[in-house]
N, C-alpha and C positions, 0 to 999 in steps of 0.2 A: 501119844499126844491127845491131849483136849483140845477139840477144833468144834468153835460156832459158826455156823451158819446161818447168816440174816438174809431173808426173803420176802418179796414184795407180794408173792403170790403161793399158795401151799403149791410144792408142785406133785403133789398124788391127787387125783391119776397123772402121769406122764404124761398127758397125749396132745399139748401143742408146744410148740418150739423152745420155749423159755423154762416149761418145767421140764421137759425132757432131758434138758442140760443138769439141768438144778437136781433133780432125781438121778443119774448117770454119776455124775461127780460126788451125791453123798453117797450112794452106792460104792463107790471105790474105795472114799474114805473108811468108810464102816469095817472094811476089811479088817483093819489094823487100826484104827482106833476111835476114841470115844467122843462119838459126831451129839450135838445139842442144836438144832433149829429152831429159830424164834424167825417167826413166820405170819405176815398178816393172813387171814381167814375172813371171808365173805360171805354170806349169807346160807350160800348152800354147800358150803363145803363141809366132807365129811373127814370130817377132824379124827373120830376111832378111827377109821379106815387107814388116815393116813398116819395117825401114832402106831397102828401095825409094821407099814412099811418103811417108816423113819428111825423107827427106834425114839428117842426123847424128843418128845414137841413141845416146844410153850406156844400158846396160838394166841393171837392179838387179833381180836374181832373187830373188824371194820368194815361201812354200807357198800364199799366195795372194792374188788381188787379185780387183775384182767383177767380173770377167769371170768367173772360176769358179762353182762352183754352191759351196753351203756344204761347209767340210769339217773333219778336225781342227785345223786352223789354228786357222779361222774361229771356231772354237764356242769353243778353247781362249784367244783372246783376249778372246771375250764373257766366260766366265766369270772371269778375271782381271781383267777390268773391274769387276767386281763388288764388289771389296775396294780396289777402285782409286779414287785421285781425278780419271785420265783415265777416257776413254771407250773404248770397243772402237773405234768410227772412228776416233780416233785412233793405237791401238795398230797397226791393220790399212795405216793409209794413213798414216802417216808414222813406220816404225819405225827403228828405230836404223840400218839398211843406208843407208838413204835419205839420212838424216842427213849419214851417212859418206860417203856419193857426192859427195854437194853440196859439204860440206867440201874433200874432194880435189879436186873438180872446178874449185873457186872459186878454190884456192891456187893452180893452174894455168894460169888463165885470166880474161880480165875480161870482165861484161858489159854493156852499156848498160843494160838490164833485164830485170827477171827476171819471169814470171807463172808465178805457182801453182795450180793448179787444185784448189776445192774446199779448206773452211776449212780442216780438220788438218793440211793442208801450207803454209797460213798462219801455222804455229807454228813454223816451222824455224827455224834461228837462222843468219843471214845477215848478212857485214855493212851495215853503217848506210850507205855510200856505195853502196848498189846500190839504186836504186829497185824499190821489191816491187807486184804488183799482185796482187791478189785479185779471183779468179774463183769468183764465190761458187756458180753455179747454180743455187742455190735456199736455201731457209731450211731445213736439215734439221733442227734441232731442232724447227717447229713439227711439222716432217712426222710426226717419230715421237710428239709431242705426240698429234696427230690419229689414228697408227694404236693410242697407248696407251689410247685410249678404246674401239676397237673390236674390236682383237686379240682370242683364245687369250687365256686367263687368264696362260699362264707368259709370253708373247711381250708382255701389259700388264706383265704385272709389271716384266720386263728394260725394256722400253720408257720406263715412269715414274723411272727411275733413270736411264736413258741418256741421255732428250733434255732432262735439266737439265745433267750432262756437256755437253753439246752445246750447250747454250745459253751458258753458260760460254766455252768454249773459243770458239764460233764469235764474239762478242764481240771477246775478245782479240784472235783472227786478224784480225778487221777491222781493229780497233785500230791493231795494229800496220804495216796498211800502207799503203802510198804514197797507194795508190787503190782501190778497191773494184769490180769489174762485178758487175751484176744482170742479171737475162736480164727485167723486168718491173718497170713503175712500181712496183706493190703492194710487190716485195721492196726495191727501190731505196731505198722509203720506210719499212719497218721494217730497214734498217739505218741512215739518215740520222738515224731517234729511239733509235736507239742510242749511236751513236760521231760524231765529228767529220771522220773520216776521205772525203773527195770520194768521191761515186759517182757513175757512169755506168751507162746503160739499152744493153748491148750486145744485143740480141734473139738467141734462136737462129733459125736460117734453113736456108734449103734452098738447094743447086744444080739450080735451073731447068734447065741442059744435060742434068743425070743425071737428070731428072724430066722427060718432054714430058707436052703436055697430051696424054690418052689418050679418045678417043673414049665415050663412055656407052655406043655401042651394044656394047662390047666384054665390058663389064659383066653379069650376068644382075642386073637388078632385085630380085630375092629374095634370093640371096644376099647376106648379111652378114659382114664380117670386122672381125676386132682384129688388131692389132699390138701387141706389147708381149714384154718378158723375163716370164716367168712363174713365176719365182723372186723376183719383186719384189712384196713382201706387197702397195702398193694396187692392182697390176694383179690378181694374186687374189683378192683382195676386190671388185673390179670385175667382174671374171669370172665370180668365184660369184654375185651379186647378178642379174646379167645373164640365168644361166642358169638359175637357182630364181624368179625375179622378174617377170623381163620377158617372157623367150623363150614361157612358156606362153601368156601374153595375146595376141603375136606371132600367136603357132600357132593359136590358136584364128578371129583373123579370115583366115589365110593359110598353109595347113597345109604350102604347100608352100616354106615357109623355110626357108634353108640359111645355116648356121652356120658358119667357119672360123675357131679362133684360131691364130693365126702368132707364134710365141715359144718359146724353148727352155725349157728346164728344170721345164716345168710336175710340180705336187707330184702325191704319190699319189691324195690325195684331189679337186683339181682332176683328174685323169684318169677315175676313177672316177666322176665327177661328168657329165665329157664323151659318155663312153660311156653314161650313163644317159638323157642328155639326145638322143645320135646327134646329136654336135657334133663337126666333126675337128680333130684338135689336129696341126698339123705338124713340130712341134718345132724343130730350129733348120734355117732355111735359107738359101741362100749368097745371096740374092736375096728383098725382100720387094715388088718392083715388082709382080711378075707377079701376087700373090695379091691387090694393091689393085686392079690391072685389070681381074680378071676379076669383082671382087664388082662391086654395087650400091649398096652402103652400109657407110662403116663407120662401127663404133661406136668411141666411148667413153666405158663407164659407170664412169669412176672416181670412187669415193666420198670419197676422201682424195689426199693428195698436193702437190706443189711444184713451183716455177718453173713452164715452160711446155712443151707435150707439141709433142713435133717431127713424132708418128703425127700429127699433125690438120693439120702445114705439108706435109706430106709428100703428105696424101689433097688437098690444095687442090691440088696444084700437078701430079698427077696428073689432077685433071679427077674426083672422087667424092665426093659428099655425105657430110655427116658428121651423126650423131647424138651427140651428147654430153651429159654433167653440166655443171653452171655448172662443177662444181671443174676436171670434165675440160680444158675451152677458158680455165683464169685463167691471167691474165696476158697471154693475147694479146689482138689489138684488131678483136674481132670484134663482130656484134650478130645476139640472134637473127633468124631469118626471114630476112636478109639473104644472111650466107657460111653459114650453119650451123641445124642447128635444137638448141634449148638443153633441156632435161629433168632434171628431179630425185625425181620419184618413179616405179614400177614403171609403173604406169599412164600417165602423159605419158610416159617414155621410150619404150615398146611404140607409143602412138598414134603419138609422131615415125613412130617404122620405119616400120608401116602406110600412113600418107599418102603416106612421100616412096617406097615400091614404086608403090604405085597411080599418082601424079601426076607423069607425065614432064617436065611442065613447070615446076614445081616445083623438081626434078630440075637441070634444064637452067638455073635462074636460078640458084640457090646456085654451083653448078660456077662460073658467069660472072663471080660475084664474089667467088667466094672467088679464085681464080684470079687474076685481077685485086691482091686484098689482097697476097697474094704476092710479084705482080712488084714493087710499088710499096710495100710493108714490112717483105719476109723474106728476098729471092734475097740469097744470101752476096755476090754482085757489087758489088749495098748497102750491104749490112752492113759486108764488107771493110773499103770508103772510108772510115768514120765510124770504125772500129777502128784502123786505119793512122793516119789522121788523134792519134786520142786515144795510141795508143803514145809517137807523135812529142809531141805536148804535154806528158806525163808528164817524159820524158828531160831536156827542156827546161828545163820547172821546176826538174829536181831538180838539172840542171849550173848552174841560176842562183844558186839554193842553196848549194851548193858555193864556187859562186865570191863 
């Protein structure tokens, strides 16, 4: 099969949530057949770099995409949003270049099918005889629902206005196409009470080869880390909650706790926050193996958020216990006590930390099964199979159709 993939953001390097998918999935495809990406690019993105590891790239340059940190772009499309009956995701991740690309691209070439990543590139106008799939990754409209409650006065305010925009639009995009992926029953099932349109539960996943299980005693027990972009409001909001919340209660039973968050772009005030706390912040690094090896434990206290966190498939399969929020672990198909320990207020999430430093054992049983959840529900190897599989059933349909 010839299979396009349209993208809002190149996703080489792999290394935050949404290219991870997007890289994982062309990754499988490639196996067996012939993958083309037409893919917005940002100012620093390294375009050879990533026609190595793509195979065919057309790249569409524009002032910015979420790989960058905010900038006049960014700001200047939120606020034209504002008078607008789109949304700023929309404006930002499927502007008129993209359009254009697609357009040219399509009048030149045919494909068996096409997947879109992320709903406002499920609004593209494409024709009727290309089967369309939608890669939803999460439900972003409730997401900014969830962060308009708790934001910055100005960041609710833009928020309450965007993510009915969003609901809106992501609707439509369903709508409109062939077939729908959900990375999680939950989301599977608020688009199924939505639209008509078939879904599928594609999970995100990890590669097991690029993850070995890494020994615990490698780890220091006290030590704690996060992973995450820190330009992404529910990781700062996770962050800060962590570090005003948790960490004192932390310190008070185990003074000698150590703190690393590993994510780039963190804000002025998350900085200022870190250094008050004598938390290290490493900002962006080319490699985030090494920092889950060396901790103990990692966290994640997110309060808000959507689809499913790939830092918690990552720390399984690594071989390191995880503390989390119920929000942090939705969607995946874990249970507490078992692969993870689950926590939602300051005081249970601190006790998690504390027990699972002190009890090696403890320690040692999570690792086994989360590990385990892993091979046998997230290794892309998996995953792949059932994704190859559903491509080829879509094409099928849609040439029975046809005919």
């Amino acid at each position: 099969m010839r299979v396009l993939f349209v993208t809002p953001l190149l996703p080489v390097p792999p290394d935050n949530g949404g290219a991870q998918r997007i890289f994982g999935l062309i990754q499988q495809v490639r196996q067996d057949h012939h993958v083309t990406v037409l893919s917005l690019v940002g100012p620093d993105d390294d375009v050879s770099e990533a026609e190595r590891m793509l195979g065919r790239l057309i790249a569409v340059p524009v002032a910015w995409t979420a790989r960058q940190p905010p900038n006049t772009a960014r700001r200047r499309a939120q606020l034209r949003s504002l008078v607008s009956l789109h949304s700023a995701q929309r404006r930002l991740m499927a502007p008129p270049a993209l359009q254009s690309a697609l357009d040219s691209l399509l009048a030149r070439e045919s494909f068996d099918v096409m997947q879109c990543e992320f709903a406002p590139l499920g609004l593209l106008r494409t024709p009727t005889t290309i089967p369309r799939i939608l890669d939803a990754h999460n439900i972003e409209h409730d997401l900014l629902r969830q962060i308009a409650r708790q934001a910055p006065l100005l960041r609710q305010l833009f928020n309450m206005l965007e993510w009915r925009k969003l609901a809106r639009e992501e609707r439509a995009a369903w709508r409109q196409a062939t077939h729908c992926l959900a990375t999680s029953e939950a989301d599977a099932a608020t688009i199924r009470a939505s639209v008509a349109t078939p879904v599928s539960v594609i999970p995100n996943g990890v590669d097991l080869t690029a993850l070995p299980l890494s020994p615990l005693s490698l780890g220091k027990p006290e030590r704690l880390v996060f992973v995450g972009t820190l330009r992404y409001w529910p990781n700062v909001e996770g962050v800060t909650w962590l570090l005003q919340q948790v960490l004192p209660r932390v310190r008070a039973a185990i003074p000698s706790v150590e703190v690393t968050l590993v994510g780039s772009d963190p804000p002025p005030a998350l900085q200022a926050l870190a250094r008050a706390a004598s938390v290290r912040l490493t900002g962006r690094v080319p490699e985030v193996m090494p920092w889950i090896t060396r901790a103990g434990v990692v966290v994640v206290p997110l309060r808000s958020g959507g689809g499913t966190r790939l830092k918690i498939l990552e720390a399984f399969a690594l071989g390191r216990p995880v503390v989390s929020t119920s929000i942090g672990a939705a969607g995946l198909d874990v249970r507490d006590g078992q692969h993870l320990l689950l926590a939602d207020t300051p005081e249970a999430f601190a006790d998690a930390i504390v027990r699972l430093i002190r009890d090696a054992s403890l320690r040692s049983q999570l690792v086994a099964a989360a590990r385990q959840l892993v091979v046998e529900r997230y290794d892309w190897a998996r995953i792949g199979t059932q994704y190859r599989d559903l491509l080829a059933h879509v094409v099928a349909q849609s040439t029975t159709r046809s005919n």
